[in-house]
N, C-alpha and C positions, 0 to 999 in steps of 0.2 A: 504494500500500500504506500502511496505517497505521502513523503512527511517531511517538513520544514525541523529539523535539529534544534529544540531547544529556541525556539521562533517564536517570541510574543507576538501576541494578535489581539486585532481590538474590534469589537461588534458592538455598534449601535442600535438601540433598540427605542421606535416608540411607547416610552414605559409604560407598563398596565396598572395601573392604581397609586401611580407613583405621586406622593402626596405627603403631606401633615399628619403626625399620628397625634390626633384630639387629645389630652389631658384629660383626665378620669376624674373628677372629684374626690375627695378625698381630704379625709380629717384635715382642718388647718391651711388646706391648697385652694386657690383661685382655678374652678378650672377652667375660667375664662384666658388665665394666661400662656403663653407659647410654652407648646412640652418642647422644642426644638427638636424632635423628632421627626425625622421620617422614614417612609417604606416607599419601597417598589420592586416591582421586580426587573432584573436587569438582564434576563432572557427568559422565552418561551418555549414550550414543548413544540414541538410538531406545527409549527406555523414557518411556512418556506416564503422566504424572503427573496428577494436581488439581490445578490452580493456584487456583481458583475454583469453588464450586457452578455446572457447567453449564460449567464452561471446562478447557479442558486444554492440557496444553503438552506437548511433545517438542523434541529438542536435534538435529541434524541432522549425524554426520560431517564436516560441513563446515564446520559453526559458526564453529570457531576457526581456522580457515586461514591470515587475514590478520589473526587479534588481536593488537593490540599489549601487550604484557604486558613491555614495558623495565623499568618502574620497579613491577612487580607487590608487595604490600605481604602476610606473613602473619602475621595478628592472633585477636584472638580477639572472636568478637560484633561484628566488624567496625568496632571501636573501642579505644580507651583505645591501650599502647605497641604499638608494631611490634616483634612479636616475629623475624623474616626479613624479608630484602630479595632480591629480584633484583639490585638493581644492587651491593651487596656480595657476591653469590654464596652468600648464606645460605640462597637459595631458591632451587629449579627448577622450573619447571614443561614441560607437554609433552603428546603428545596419544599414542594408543594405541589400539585397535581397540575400547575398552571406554567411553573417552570422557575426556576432559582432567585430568591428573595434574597434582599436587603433590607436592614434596620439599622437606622445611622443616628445617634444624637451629638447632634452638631451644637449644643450648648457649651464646647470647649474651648472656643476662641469665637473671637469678633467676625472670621471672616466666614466662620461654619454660620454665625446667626444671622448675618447679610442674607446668605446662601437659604436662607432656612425662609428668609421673609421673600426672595423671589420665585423660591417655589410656593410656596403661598398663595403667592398672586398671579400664577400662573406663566411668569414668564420662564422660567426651566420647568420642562414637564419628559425629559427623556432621561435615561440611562445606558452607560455601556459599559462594559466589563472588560481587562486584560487578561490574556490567558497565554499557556501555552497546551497542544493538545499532547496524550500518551502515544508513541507509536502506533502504529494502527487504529491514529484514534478516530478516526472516520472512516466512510465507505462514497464510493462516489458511482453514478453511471449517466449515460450518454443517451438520451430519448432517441427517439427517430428523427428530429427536427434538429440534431445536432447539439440540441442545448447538454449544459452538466449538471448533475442534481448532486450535492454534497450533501453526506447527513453527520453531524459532529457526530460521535457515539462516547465518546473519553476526554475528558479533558487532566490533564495533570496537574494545573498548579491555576489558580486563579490570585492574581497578585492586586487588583486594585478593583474597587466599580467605584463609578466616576457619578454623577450631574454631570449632562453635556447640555452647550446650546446651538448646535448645529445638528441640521439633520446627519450628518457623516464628516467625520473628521478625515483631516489627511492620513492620518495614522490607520487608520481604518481602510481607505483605498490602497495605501502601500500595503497593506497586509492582504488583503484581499486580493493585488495582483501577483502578487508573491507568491498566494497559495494556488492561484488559476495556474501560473506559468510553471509552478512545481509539477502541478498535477497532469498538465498536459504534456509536458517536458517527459514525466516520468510515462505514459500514454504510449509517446510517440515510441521513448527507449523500448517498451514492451513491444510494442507492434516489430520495431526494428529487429530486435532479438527472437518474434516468432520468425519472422523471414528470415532472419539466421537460421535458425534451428532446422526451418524446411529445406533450405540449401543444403544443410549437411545431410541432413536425411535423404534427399532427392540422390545426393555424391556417393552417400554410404549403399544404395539401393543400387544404382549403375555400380561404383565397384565391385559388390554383390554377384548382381547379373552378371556383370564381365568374367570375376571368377571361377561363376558355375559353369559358363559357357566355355574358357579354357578347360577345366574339367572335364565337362563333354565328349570337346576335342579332341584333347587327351586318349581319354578311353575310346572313342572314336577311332584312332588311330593302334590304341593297341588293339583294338579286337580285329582290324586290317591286318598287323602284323602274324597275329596267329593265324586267321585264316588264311593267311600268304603260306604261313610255313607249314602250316598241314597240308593246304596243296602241293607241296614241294616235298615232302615224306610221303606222302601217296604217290607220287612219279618215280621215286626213289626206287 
């Protein structure tokens, strides 16, 4: 199967319920004030997207099974401060019938709360996650109409989900074409190395032929000779 070594990648998603998580009331609390939490999920099961003109991708229930996500990192654009951490417990993440969840409380610095009041108000409403996949961590095939249909099945390490405000970042199209031109690159070496394969086979089959038919020949020739020299004891 084709696979990028150790090749982070980054998938954008129109987040599904990606939002504010309300504040609960609660002895002593306002829960009219900011829990500065939020949720969303920053991939879906079984929903095939466009990765690429001609390429498509889908996430597979099983994706994230064995991802490692210890030290998972929630930022924004996938860069500048860490607004959550896993390994402080500022972040959660976790998987659900719908597809791999985050839970971010961004009440740790000023620029998580920024962050916290534009999603709020609806101006960030996406998510996208880093990753890298397991070898063999997808399967991919080719319609009739030439298109490619990827389905992730493994992923090995998921190192950040992000708030993004772009429908697709550039990081996300480098990665995207990275993974088309691996997989058709690796395609093409298959196909090359079946017509390999039937070359030799075609060569080993004439050698074959050629040798049974020296053989033939051969014996052909010796069973000439005996009956040459039995004729010749019988004249004798």
């Amino acid at each position: 199967m084709p696979y990028l070594p150790e090749s982070r990648q980054y998938r954008d998603f129109a987040a599904s319920n990606f939002q504010p998580v309300l504040r609960e009331a609660q002895d002593g609390q306002d829960a009219s004030e900011p829990s500065y939490t939020v949720r969303g999920h920053f991939s879906v099961f079984d929903v095939e997207y466009e990765l690429w003109p001609g390429v498509y991708e889908s996430v597979a229930p099983t994706a994230f099974d064995n991802a490692d996500t210890s030290d998972c990192l929630f930022q924004f654009n996938h860069r500048d401060m860490v607004l959550a951490r896993k390994r402080n417990g500022s972040l959660r993440t976790g998987v659900d019938e719908v597809g791999g969840w985050a839970e971010a409380d961004l009440s740790g610095c000023q620029q998580g709360r920024d962050l916290y009041e534009a999603i709020s108000n609806g101006l960030i409403d996406r998510m996208s996650f880093g990753f890298i996949l397991d070898e063999d961590g997808w399967e991919d095939e080719e319609d009739e109409d030439g298109n490619l249909h990827i389905r992730i099945t493994s992923v090995k390490k998921i190192f950040d989900v992000s708030a993004v405000d772009l429908p697709a970042s550039e990081a996300t199209d480098i990665s995207a074409r990275s993974l088309v031109d691996s997989v058709l690159e690796a395609k093409k070496q298959q196909e090359e190395l079946a017509k390999q394969e039937q070359l030799e086979a075609e060569q080993r089959a004439a050698e074959e032929r050629a040798e049974q038919e020296r053989i033939e020949i051969e014996e052909a020739f010796r069973r000439r000779r005996r009956r040459a020299m039995a004729l010749r004891l019988k004249t004798i």
